[in-house]
N, C-alpha and C positions, 0 to 999 in steps of 0.2 A: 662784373656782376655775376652772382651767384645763384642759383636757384636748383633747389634740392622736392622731392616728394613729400607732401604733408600724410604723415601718417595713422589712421587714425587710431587710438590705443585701443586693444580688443576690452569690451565691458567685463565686470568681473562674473565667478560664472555662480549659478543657485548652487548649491549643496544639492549634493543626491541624496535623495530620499533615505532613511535609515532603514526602511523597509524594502528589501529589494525587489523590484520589480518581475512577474513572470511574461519572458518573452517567450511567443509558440512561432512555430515554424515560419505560418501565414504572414505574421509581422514584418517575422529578420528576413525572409523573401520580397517584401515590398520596400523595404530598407534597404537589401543587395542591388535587385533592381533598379530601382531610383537613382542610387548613390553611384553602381557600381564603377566609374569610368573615376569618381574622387577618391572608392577604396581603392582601386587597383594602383592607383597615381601613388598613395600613400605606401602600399605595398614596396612598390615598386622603391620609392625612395628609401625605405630603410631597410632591405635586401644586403645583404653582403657584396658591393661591388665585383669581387674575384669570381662572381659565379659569369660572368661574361655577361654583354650587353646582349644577346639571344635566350639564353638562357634566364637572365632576369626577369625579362617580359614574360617568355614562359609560365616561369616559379609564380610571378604574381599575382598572372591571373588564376592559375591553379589555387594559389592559397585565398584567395577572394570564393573564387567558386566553392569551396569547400567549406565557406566560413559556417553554412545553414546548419543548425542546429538538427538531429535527428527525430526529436520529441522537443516537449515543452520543457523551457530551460530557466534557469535562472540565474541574472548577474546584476553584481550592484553597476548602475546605468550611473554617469556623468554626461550631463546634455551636451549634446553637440552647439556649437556657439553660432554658427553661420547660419541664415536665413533661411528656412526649410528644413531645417535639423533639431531647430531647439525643441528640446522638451520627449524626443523619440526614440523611449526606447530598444527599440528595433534599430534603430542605427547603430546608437550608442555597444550595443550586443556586437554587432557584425564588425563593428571597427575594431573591437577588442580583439576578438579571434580573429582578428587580421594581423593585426601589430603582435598580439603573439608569436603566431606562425612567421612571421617574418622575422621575430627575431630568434627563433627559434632554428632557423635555416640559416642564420649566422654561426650555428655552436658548433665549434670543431666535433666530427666522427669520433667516439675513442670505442677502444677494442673493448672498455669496462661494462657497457651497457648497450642494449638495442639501439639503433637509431629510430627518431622521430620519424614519421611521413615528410614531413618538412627541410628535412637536412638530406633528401633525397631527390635527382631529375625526377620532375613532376609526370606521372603517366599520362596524363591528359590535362591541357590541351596539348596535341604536340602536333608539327605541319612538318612535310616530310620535300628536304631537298631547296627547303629554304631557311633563310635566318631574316629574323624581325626584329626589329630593334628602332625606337622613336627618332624622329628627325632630330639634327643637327642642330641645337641654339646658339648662340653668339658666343662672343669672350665670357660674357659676363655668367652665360649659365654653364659654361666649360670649367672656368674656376670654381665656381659654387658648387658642382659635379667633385671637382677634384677636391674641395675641405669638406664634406662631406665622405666620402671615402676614407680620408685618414682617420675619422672618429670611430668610435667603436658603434654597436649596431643600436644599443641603450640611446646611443649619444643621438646617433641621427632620429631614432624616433622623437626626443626629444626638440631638436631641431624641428624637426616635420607636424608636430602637435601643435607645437608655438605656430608655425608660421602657415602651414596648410590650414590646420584646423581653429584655429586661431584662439586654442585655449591658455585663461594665464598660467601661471608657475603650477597655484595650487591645484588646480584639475589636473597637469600634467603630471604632479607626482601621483595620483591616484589613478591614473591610466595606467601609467609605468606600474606601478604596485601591482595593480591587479594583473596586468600581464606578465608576471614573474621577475619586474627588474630587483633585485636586492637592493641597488644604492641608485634609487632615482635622484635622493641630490645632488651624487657625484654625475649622470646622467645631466643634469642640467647647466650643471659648472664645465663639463665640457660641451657644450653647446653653444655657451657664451663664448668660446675662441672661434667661431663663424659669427663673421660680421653678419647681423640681421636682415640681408636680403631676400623677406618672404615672395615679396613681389614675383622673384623669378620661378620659385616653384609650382608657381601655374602656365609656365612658359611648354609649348612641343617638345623640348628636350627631356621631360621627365612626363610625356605621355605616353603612355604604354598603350593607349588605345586609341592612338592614330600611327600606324606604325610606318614603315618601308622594309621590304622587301628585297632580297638580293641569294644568288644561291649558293649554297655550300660550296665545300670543297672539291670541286667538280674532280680533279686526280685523284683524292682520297677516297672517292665514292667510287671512282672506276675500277677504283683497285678490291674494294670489297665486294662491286658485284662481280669482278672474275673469281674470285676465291668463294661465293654463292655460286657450285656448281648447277645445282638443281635449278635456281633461279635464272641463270643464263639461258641455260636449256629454253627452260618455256620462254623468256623472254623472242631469243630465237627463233621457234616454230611461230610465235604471234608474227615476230617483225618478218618470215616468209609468206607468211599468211597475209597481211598488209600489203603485200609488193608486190601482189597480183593487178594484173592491170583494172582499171576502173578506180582505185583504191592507194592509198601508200605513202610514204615518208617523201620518193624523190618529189614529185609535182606540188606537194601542199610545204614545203622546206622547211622552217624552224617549228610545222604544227605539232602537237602532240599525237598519240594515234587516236584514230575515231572512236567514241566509245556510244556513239548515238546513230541511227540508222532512222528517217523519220521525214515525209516530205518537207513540212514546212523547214525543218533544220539543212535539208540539202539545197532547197530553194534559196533560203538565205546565204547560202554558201558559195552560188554557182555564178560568175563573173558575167555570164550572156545576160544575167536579170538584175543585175546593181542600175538603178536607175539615174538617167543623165538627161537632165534640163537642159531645154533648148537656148543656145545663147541667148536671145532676146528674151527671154519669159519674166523678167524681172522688169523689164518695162511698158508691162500693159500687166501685171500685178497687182495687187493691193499690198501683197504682204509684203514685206521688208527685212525677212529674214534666208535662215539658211537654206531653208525649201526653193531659192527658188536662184541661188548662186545655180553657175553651168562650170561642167568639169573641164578642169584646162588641166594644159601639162603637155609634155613631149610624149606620155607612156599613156593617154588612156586609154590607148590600143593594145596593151601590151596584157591579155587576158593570161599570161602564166602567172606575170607580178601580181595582179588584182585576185588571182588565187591564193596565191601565198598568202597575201595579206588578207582576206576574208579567211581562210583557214585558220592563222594566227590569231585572228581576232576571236577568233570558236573557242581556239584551245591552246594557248599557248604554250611553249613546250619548257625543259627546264632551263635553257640556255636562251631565252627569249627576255627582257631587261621591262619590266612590267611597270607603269608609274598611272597612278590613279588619284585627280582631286578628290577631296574629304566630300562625304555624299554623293559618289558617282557610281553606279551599277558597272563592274567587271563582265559582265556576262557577253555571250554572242550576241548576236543581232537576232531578233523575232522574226527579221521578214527581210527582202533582199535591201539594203542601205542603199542610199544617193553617193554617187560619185562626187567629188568638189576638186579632187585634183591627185592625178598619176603623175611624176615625172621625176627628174634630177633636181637635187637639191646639193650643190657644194661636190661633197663626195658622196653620197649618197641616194637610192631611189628610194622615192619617197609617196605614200597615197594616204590620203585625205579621205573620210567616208563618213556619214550623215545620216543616223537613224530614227531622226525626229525629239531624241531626246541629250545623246551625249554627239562629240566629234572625238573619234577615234585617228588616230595618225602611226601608221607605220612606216618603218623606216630599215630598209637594207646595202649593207656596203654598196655599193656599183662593182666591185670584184668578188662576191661570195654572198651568198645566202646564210651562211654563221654570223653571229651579233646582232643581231634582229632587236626593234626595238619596238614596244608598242604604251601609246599613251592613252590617257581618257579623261577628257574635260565634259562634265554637264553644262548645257545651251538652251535646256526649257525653256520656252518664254524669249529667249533674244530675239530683239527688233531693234533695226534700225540700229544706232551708234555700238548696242553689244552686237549686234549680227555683222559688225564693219572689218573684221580682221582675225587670220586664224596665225597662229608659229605656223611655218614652214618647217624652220630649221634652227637650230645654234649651235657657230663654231666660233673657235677664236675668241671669246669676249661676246659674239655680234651676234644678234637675230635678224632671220626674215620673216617676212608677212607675206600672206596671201589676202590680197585686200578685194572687198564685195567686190561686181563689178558696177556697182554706181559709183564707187569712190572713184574722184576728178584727179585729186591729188593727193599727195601722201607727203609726210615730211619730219624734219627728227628737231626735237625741242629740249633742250635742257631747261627742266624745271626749275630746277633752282636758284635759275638767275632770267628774271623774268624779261629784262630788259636787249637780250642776246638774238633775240631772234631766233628764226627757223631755217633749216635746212634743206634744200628739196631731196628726195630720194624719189631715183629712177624706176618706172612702173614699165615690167616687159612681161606684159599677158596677163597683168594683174600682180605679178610680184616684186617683191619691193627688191632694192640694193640694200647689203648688208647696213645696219645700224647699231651703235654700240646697247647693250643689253643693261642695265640694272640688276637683273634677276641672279646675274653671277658674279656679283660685285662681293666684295669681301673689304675688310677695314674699314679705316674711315671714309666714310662719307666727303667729296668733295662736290658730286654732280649728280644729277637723275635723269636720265635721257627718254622723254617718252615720246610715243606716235602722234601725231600732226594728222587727221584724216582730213580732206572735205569734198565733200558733192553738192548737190542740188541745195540741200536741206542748213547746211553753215558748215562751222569748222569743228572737229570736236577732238579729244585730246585722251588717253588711253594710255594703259602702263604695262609693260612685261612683269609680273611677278611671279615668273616660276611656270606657267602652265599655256594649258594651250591657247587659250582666248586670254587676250589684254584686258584687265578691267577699266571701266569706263570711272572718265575724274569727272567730278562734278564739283559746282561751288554755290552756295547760297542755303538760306533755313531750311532746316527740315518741309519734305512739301512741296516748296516750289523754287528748287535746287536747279539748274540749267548748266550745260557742259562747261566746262572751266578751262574757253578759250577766250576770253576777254580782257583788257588790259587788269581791269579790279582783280576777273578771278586769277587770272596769275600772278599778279601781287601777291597776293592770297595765301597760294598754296607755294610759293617760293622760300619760305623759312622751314614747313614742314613738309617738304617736298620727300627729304633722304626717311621720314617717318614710317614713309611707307614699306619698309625692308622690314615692320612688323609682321603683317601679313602677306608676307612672300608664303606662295604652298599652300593656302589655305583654304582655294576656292572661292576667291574673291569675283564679284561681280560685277560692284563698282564702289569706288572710295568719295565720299563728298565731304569739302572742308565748309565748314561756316564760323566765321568771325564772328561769334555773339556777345563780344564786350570789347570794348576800348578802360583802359583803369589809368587816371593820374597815378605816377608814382610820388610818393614819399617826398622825392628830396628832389623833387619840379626837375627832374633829369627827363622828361618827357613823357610818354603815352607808351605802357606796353598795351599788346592785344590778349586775347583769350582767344583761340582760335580750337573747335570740335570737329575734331576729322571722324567717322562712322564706315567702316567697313562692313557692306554688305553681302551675302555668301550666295551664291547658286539656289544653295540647298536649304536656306530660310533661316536654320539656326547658325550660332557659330559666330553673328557679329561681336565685330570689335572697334571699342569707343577708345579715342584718346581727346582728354581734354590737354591743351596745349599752352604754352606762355613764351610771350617771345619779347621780349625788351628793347627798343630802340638803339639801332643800330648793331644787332647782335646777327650774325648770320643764320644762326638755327635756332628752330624753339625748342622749350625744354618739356617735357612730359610731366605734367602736374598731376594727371589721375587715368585710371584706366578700369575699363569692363568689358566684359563683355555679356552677351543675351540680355543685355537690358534696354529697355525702351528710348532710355534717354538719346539726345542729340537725333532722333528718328523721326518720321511723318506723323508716328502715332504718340509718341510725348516729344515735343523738341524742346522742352526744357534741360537746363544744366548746369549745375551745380561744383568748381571744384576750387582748391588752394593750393598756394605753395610757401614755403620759403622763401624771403630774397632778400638780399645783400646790399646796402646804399654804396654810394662811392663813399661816403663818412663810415663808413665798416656797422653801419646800425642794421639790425635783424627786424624784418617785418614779416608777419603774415598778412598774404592780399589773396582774395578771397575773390571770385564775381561769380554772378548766375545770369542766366540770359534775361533779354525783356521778359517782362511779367514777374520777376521777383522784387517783393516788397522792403524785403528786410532780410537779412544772413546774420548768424550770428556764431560763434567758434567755442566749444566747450572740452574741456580735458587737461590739457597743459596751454592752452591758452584761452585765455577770456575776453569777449568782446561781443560787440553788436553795432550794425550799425542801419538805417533804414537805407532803401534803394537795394540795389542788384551789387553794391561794392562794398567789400570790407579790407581795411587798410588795420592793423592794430599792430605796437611795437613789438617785440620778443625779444628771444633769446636763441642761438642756435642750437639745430636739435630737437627741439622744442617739437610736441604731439598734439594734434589736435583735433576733435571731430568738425565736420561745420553742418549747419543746420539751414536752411530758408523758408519762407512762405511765400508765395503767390499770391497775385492779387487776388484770386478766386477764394484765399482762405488755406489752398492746400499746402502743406508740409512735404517739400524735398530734400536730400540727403543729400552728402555732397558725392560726388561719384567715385567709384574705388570700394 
């Protein structure tokens, strides 16, 4: 059996006005604003690849930034298609002189004419001693990366209009026109040799505005600042100046130098005032979080390491390896941080600190003070099951945990195969024995290894994706969702177990799957489900929804629709809506369609037609086949299908 994404066809688009509209400043700034993080996206994709993956992010937001008009302007406007766009011309303005400039940054230099601003390294924004460039996506957006690249620059805006912005043919050749392409037909005909995988151009790998971080050329730069004599110089007198006692590079090791002098900044700084919770204070507590863990470890004696790493945390220096979940504050600490834990970790010394709102964890060889590493995960608000475990470490494949100290037991679970049982892993002072990780898994999908906690309170169950707190699984409706360590909930989450290597990196807080339909198939081959998994973020925005489809007897399910910052499958609508394709054993093509309780009736409009009452729609097709879907609620109200 087969099962592919139903897709739904973009509507066609109004004709722009024959009169063209005047955009003033104030608009295409609340347009830039709004949008900006979708123009840059756009930018960014139809860039000339050869300008390098630092330099791209650069160029794009430079040409975004600069798109604002100087005075009141005029351009014929084509509405933007996506939900919050339509009908503004203020967008429509700013996205023009974006795709311009971008493709304009594609035109080879000739010695016949001036260069553009555009076909030039952008003078600002520029960051000095690092390289930015967006996360890493999978196979599938590496290949779409790479046919994109081979097109010309026409080409991929063409590509990126279709499927970013989701206009049809005829807006796009009037985008392209007005942006100076001469043959937007030809522009389109080569677009069509990429397979239409818009889906993924919303994917980290083409976000320019969640980046990573990493530093230059550290021997290329050495070599330019000796040949900057005058620059050595001063450098020089500062770093004898620094090296005076009270002050200086050797005791504070990977920090950068101080460029702030200020009690409260030195309080915050100074290891004698990090404060450390009495072993026992978490049991005559109420609270249930990090406030009120006690700092373990072999080193938290070790007041030069706790320097180092409160320094590093101030100021990190440019050889320090920086990694920050999406809405987490970089900054120092305001006031002296909680200890949680000094000591050895594998090969490394390692400290744990707690400022009420993020957990910072640095991390130094055990032989040198060079390669210094420092993380930051946001923990607002953790109680209980998210307050139950932090990364230690990962080597080899494996992670450790530093578990509360009410957790009784700790233990490793392969998700994916509910029926396997669990593993105990050995708790010495609170930390765990190494366990195989997920977070570094690469290829296929065969297994999902997550945490097993339990104390006083039950058993609950936690996943490594990428950062420093495990997010918590949950299983059941929106609302009144319970930890998903029960035989049901692991059934459950066992076919879309591997799904969650969607939001690896992304500041997850906790993932909850619910089972909102059971559907007869077609040809009495049995019961698939519908199953809605909701990633929830730290930092409020940023969820991400997969509605799911899994077929009897299939080991994974297949991704029918996806969103994200939308209500659906949440506390506050847990309504849902989505469809797919699928395949009989007699080779017949169906769209099947479900919504959760409370939908009345669904119905399918586009390239397929059909209706049917209740929460399921079963109708024959053809493969390929596009279709929108439509429901009602028994309340009367009208939802979409998700995607």
């Amino acid at each position: 059996m087969q099962s592919q994404d139903v897709a739904p066809r973009p509507a066609p688009s109004s004709a722009a006005s024959s009169a063209d509209p005047v955009v003033d400043v104030e608009q295409a700034e609340a347009a830039l604003v709004e949008h900006y993080p979708r123009l840059v996206r756009l930018a960014h994709l139809v860039l000339p690849p050869g300008l390098g993956r630092s330099r791209r992010v650069l160029t794009a937001h430079a040409l975004t930034q600069r798109a604002l008009p100087r005075s009141r302007s005029s351009a014929p406007v084509i509405p933007a298609q996506s939900t919050g766009r339509d009908g503004d011309p203020g967008y429509a303005f700013v996205r023009l002189r974006v795709l311009r400039s971008a493709l304009e940054a594609g035109v080879p230099l000739s010695l016949r004419a001036w260069p553009k601003r555009s076909q030039l390294p952008p003078l600002l924004p520029q960051v000095w001693g690092l390289k930015l460039f967006p996360r890493s996506g999978g196979a599938d957006e590496l290949a779409l990366d790479q046919r994109l690249s081979a097109l010309s620059g026409p080409g991929r805006a063409a590509y990126v209009l279709r499927g970013l912005e989701k206009l049809p043919d005829g807006d796009v050749r009037k985008v392209l026109s007005a942006a100076g392409v001469e043959d937007a037909d030809g522009a389109l005909e080569e677009a069509d040799g990429v397979p239409a995988q818009y889906a993924l151009l919303d994917s980290p790998e083409f976000d320019a505005c969640s980046l990573q971080a990493r530093p230059t050329d550290l021997m290329r730069r050495r070599q330019h600042m000796r040949a900057a004599l005058a620059g050595a110089a001063a450098v020089a007198v500062c770093g004898a100046l620094l090296g005076l006692p009270g002050d200086g590079w050797g005791r504070d090791g990977a920090a950068a130098p101080v460029y702030a002098q200020n009690p409260a900044a030195q309080a915050a700084l100074d290891p004698e005032q990090v404060t450390r919770v009495a072993p026992a204070a978490w049991k005559t507590s109420a609270r249930t979080d990090f406030s009120v863990w006690p700092a373990r470890g072999d080193l938290t004696g070790d007041q030069a390491l706790l320097r180092r790493a409160l320094a590093v945390w101030a100021r990190p220096g440019e050889t320090v390896q920086v990694s920050v979940t999406p809405g987490t504050p970089a900054g120092g600490p305001s006031g002296p941080p909680q200890l949680l834990y000094a000591g050895t970790v594998d090969n490394a010394r390692v400290v744990i600190l707690y400022d009420g709102l993020r957990i910072a964890r640095y991390a130094e060889p055990k032989d040198s003070t060079q390669g210094a590493a420092l993380d930051f995960a946001r923990v607002d608000g953790a109680s209980g099951a998210e307050a139950g475990a932090v990364v230690l470490g990962r080597a080899d494949g494996n992670v450790r945990y530093l578990m509360a100290p009410w957790v009784t037991k700790a233990a490793e679970r392969d998700l994916s195969k509910p029926g396997s049982g669990a593993m105990d892993l050995t708790l010495t002072d609170g930390v765990t024995a190494p366990m195989a990780s997920p977070a570094v898994q690469t290829g296929s999908c065969a297994s999902w290894n997550v945490l097993q906690l339990t104390d006083a309170s039950g058993t609950r169950l936690a996943s490594d994706l990428g950062e420093l707190v495990p997010a918590r699984l949950t299983a059941g409706r929106p609302g009144s969702a319970r930890d998903a360590s029960g035989a049901r909930a692991l059934r459950a989450w066992a076919p879309f177990a591997c799904s969650l290597s969607a939001v690896r990196s992304q500041g997850v807080r906790s993932v909850n799957a619910w089972e909102y339909a059971a559907q007869p198939l077609p040809d009495a081959s049995g019961s698939a489900t519908w199953v809605c998994t909701r990633a929830e973020t730290w930092r409020g925005d940023g969820t991400r929804v997969l509605a799911q489809f899994h077929t009897p007897g299939g080991a994974f399910g297949a991704v029918a629709a996806k969103a994200e910052n939308v209500p659906a499958c949440g506390p506050r609508d847990p309504h849902v809506l989505a469809g797919v394709l699928w395949k009989s054993g007699a080779g017949s093509w169906y769209l099947l369609a479900a919504g959760s309780r409370g939908t009345s009736s669904v119905s399918a409009t586009g390239g397929v037609a059909g209706s049917a009452r209740g929460n399921l729609l079963a109708v024959k097709t053809r493969q390929g086949a596009q279709a929108g879907l439509k429901g009602t609620l028994e309340n009367g109200r009208s939802v979409n299908g998700l995607g």
